[in-house]
C-alpha positions as CSV (number, residue, x, y, z in Angstrom):
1,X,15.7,81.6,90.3
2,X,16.5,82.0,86.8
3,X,14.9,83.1,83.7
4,X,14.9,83.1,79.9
5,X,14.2,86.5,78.3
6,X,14.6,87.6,74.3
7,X,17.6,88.5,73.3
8,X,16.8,90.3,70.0
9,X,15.0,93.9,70.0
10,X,12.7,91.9,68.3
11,X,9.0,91.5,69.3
12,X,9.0,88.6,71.9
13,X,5.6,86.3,71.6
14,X,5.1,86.0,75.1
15,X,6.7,84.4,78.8
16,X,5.8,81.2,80.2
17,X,6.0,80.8,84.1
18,X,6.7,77.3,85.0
19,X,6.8,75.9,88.7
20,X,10.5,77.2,89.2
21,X,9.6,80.4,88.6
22,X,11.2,80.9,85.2
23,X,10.1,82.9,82.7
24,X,11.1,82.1,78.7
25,X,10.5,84.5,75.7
26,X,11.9,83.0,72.4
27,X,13.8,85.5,70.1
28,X,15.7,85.1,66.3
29,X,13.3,82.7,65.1
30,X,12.2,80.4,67.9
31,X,8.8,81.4,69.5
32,X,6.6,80.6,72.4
33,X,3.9,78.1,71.0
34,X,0.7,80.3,69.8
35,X,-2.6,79.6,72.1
36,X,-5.8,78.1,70.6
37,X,-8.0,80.3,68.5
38,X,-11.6,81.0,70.7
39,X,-13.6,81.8,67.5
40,X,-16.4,79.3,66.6
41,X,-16.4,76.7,64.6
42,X,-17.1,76.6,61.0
43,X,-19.9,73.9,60.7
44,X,-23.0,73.7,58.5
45,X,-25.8,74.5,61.5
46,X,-27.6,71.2,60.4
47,X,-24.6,69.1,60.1
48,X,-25.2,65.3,61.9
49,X,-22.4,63.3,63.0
50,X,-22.9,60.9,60.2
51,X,-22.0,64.0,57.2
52,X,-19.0,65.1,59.1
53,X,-15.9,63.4,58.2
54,X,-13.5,63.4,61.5
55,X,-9.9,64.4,60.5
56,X,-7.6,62.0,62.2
57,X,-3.6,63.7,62.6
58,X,-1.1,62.5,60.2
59,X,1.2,59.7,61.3
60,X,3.9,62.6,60.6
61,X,2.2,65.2,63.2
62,X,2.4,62.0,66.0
63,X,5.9,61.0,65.7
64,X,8.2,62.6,68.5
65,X,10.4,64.9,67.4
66,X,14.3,65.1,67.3
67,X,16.0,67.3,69.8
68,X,17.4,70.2,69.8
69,X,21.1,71.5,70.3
70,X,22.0,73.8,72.3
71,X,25.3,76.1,72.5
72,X,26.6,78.4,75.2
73,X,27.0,81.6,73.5
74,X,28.3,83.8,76.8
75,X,27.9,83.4,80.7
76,X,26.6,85.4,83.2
77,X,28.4,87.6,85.1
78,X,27.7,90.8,87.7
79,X,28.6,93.3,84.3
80,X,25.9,91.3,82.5
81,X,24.0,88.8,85.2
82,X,22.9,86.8,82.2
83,X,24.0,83.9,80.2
84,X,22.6,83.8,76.3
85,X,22.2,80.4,74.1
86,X,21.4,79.3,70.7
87,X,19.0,76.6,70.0
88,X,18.9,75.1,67.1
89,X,15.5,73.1,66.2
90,X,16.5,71.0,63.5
91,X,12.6,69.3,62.8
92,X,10.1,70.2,60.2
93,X,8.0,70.9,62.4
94,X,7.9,73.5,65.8
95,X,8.9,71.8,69.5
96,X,9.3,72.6,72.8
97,X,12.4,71.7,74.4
98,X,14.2,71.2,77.6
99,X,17.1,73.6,77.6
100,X,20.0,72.5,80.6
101,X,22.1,75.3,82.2
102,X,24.5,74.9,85.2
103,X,25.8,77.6,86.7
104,X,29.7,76.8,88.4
105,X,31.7,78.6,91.0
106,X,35.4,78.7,90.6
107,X,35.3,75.4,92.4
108,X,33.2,74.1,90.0
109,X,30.2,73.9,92.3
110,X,27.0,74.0,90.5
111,X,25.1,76.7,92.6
112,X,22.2,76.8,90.4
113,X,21.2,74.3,87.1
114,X,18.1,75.3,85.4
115,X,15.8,72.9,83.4
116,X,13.4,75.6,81.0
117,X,11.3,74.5,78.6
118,X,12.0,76.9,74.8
119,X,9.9,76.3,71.8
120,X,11.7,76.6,68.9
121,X,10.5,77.1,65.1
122,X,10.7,74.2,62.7
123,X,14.5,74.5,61.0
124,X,15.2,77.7,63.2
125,X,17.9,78.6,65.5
126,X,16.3,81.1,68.4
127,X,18.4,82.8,70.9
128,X,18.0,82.8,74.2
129,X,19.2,85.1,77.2
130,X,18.9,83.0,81.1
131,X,19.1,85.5,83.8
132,X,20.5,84.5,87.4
133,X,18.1,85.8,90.0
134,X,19.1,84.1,92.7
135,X,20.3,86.7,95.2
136,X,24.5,86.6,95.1
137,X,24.9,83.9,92.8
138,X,26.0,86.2,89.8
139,X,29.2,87.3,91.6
140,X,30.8,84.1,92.3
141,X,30.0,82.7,88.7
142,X,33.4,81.7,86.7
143,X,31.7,79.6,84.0
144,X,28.3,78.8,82.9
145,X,27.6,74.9,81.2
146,X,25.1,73.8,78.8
147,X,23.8,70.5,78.1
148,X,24.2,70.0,74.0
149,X,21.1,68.6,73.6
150,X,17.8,70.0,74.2
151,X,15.1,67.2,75.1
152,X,12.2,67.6,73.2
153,X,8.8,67.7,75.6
154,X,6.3,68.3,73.4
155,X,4.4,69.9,70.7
């Protein structure tokens, strides 16, 4: 298993548990993607459907994003059994996207890769720590490798 906690001493905006069991909390600018607000709606009480004007999303808001980059800043190892990255959003507006680590014995068998969504502010570069927590996999590391570009996967 491996998981993506904040670097900074900054407040993290929350963890994300996907099906691999990873956890991600953005740091330095990039952030996990704010939850909908549960408060009611501002409408007129009387308001018919044929007063309200419907909003319809910019053609801006629909187009897909670029993606990200991504660069290895230090690897794990059993002094420090995580490996931190920058990612660098370089859109106007926020993302989520697919941040790619392999993790490489002195062989240079990948023992573990990782595939963990980060959402990144608009023009921001967020750092990002990836612990190994797959039991003994942090003592034979001799070099970590990240994909350059970060996929973006959504909004």
């Amino acid at each position: 298993m491996v998981s993506l906690i904040g670097l900074s001493s900054g407040c993290a905006s929350g963890d994300h548990d996907d099906a691999g069991g990873a956890s991600s909390t953005a740091s330095d600018g990039g952030t996990k993607k704010p939850s909908a607000s549960s408060g009611a709606s501002a409408r007129p009480a009387q308001a018919s459907p044929s007063s309200t004007p419907s909003a319809s999303p910019s053609p801006e808001d629909t187009r897909p994003l670029k993606d990200a980059t991504a660069v290895l800043v230090s690897c794990a190892s059993p002094q420090d059994p995580r490996a931190t990255v920058k990612v660098s959003n370089p859109n106007t507006r926020d993302g989520s996207f697919a941040v790619k680590i392999g993790f490489l014995d002195a062989s240079g068998f990948e023992m573990v890769k990782t595939r963990d969504p980060v959402w990144a502010a608009a023009g921001k570069t967020g750092t990002y720590r990836v612990r190994v927590t797959t039991a003994g996999v942090v003592d034979h590391i001799a070099r970590c490798v990240v994909e350059p570009r970060a996929a973006w996967v959504g909004h």
